[in-house]
N, C-alpha and C positions, 0 to 999 in steps of 0.2 A: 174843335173841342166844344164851341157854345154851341153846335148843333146835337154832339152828343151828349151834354149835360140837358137840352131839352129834351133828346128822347129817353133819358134816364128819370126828367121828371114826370112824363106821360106814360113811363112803363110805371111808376110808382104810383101814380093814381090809379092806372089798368088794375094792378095789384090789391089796393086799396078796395076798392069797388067789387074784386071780385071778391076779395075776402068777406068783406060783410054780405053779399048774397049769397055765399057755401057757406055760412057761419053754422055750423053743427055742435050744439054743448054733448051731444055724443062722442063726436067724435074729437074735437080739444084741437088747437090751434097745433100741436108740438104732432099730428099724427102724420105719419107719411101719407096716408090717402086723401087728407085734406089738401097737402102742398102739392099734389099730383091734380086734384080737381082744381086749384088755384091757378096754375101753370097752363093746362089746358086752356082754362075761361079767358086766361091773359093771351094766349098764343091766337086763340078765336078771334077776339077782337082784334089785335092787331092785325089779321090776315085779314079779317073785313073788309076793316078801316084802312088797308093798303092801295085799295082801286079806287075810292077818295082821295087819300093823297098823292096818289101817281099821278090823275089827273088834274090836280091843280098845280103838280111840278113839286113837290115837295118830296124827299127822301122816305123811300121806305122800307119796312125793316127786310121784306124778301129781296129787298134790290142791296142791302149790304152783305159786300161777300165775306166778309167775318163774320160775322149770322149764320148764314149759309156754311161754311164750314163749321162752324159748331153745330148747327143741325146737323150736319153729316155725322162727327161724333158721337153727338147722344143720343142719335138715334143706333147706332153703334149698339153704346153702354146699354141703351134699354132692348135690343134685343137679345145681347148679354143676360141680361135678369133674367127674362123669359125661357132663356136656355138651361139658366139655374134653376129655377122654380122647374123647367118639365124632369131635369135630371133628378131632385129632390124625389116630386114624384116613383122616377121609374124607382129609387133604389128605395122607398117606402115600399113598392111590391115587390121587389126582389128582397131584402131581407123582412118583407112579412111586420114591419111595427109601422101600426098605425094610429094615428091621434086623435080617433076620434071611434068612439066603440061600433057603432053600423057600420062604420066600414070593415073594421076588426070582424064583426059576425058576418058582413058579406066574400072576406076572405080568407075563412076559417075557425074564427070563433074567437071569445073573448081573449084567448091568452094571447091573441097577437095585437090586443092593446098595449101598446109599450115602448117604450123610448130603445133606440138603437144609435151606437158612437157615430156610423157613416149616413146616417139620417140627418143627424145631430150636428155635424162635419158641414153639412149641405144647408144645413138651414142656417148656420150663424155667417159663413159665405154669404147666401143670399140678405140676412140681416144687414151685414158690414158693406154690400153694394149698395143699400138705402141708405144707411148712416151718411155715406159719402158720395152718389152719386147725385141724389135728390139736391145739396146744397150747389154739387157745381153746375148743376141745371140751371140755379137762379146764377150765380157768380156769372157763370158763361153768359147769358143773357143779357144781364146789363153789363158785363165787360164789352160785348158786342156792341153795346150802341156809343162806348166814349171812343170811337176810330182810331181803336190800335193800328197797329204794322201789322197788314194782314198775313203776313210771314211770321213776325213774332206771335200772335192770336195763334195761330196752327202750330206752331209751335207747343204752344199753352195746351192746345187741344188736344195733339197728339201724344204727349208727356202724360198726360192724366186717362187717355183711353189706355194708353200700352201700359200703364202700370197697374189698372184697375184687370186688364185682362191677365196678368202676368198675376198679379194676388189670386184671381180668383184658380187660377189653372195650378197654381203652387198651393191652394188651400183642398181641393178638390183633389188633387194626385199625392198630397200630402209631400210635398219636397222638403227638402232638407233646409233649415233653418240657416241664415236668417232671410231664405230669398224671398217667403213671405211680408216678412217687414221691412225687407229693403222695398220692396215694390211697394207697399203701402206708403212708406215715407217720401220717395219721388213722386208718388201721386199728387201727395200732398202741395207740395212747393208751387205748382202754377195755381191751386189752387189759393194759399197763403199772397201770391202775388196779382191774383185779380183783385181780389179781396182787399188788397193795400191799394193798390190802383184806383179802384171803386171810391177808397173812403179819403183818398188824396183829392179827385176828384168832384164829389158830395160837400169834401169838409165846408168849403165856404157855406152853403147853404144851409148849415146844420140849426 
C-alpha cells in the first residue's frame, strides 16, 4: 500500500504538471479534449521515466499487471469510440443530414443540412461514452497504482468494458428498455468503487 500511495502521489504531480502546460482558456478545464491531452502527457512521462526506474530497481508502471490489464480495456473502450464516431459518419451519408453546410452542398445541396433521429441516436451514444469513459480512464489509473487483487482490478475492468459495450450496442440497435439502463448502471458500480477505494486511500493525506 505505501508503495502505491507513492505512486498515486507522483501520478498526481504528472497530472499537475501536465495540466498547467495544456492549460487552454479555449478550451476550459471541464472539456473532454483537454483530459484526453492531460492523460496522454501523463502516460508519456510515465513510459519515459520507466527505463530510469527499472534500472535503479524501482517498480514501474508497465511492469504492474493491473495497469497492464486496464490498458488492455481502455484501449478496448477507446477503440469502441472510434467505431462510434465512423458509424455516426457512415449513417450521416446514408440518410443525407449533415452539420455543417459545405458538406450539405458537397452532397447535394443545402436542404440536406439538417438534423436526423438516427444521426442524432449515434451522436448522444458517442457523447454518453465520453461522459463515462474519459473519468474511468483516470479512476482505472490511479486505482492501478494502490495494488489491488489483480483478480478483483479485472474484475472492475471487465464489468465497466461489457457494460459500456452492451449500452452502446443497446443504444445503436435501439433494444428494448430498460437494457440500456441496466448496462449503464452496472457500468457504473466498479466505477463508484475505485472511486471509494481511491479516496479511502488519499483520505489521510488530504
Amino acid at each position: 500500500m505505501a508503495k502505491g500511495l507513492a505512486a498515486l502521489h507522483s501520478l498526481w504531480n504528472l497530472c499537475w504538471r501536465a495540466l498547467s502546460r495544456l492549460k487552454n482558456p479555449c478550451l476550459g478545464y471541464n472539456s473532454p479534449e483537454l483530459l484526453v491531452l492531460v492523460c496522454a502527457a501523463v502516460l508519456c512521462e510515465e513510459v519515459q521515466s520507466d527505463r530510469e526506474r527499472a534500472k535503479a530497481g524501482a517498480p514501474t508502471m508497465m511492469g504492474n499487471t493491473v495497469f497492464l490489464s486496464f490498458t488492455f480495456y481502455s484501449t478496448i473502450l477507446i477503440l469502441k469510440m472510434y467505431v462510434v464516431a465512423i458509424i455516426t459518419g457512415q449513417v450521416r451519408l446514408r440518410k443525407k443530414a449533415f452539420a455543417n453546410p459545405e458538406d450539405a452542398l458537397r452532397n447535394g445541396g443545402l436542404q440536406y443540412y439538417r438534423e436526423d433521429p438516427d444521426v442524432e441516436r449515434c451522436r448522444r451514444a458517442h457523447r454518453n461514452d465520453m461522459e463515462n469513459i474519459f473519468p474511468f480512464l483516470f479512476l482505472g489509473a490511479v486505482y492501478s497504482l494502490l495494488e489491488p487483487s489483480p483478480a478483483v482490478a479485472r474484475i472492475h475492468f471487465f464489468i465497466f468494458c461489457a457494460g459500456r459495450i452492451v449500452h452502446t450496442v443497446a443504444y445503436l440497435l435501439k433494444l428494448r428498455a430498460p437494457t440500456r439502463s441496466v448496462a449503464y448502471s452496472v457500468a457504473q458500480l466498479p466505477c463508484f468503487s475505485m472511486a471509494l477505494q481511491i479516496l479511502l486511500a488519499a483520505a489521510p493525506y488530504w
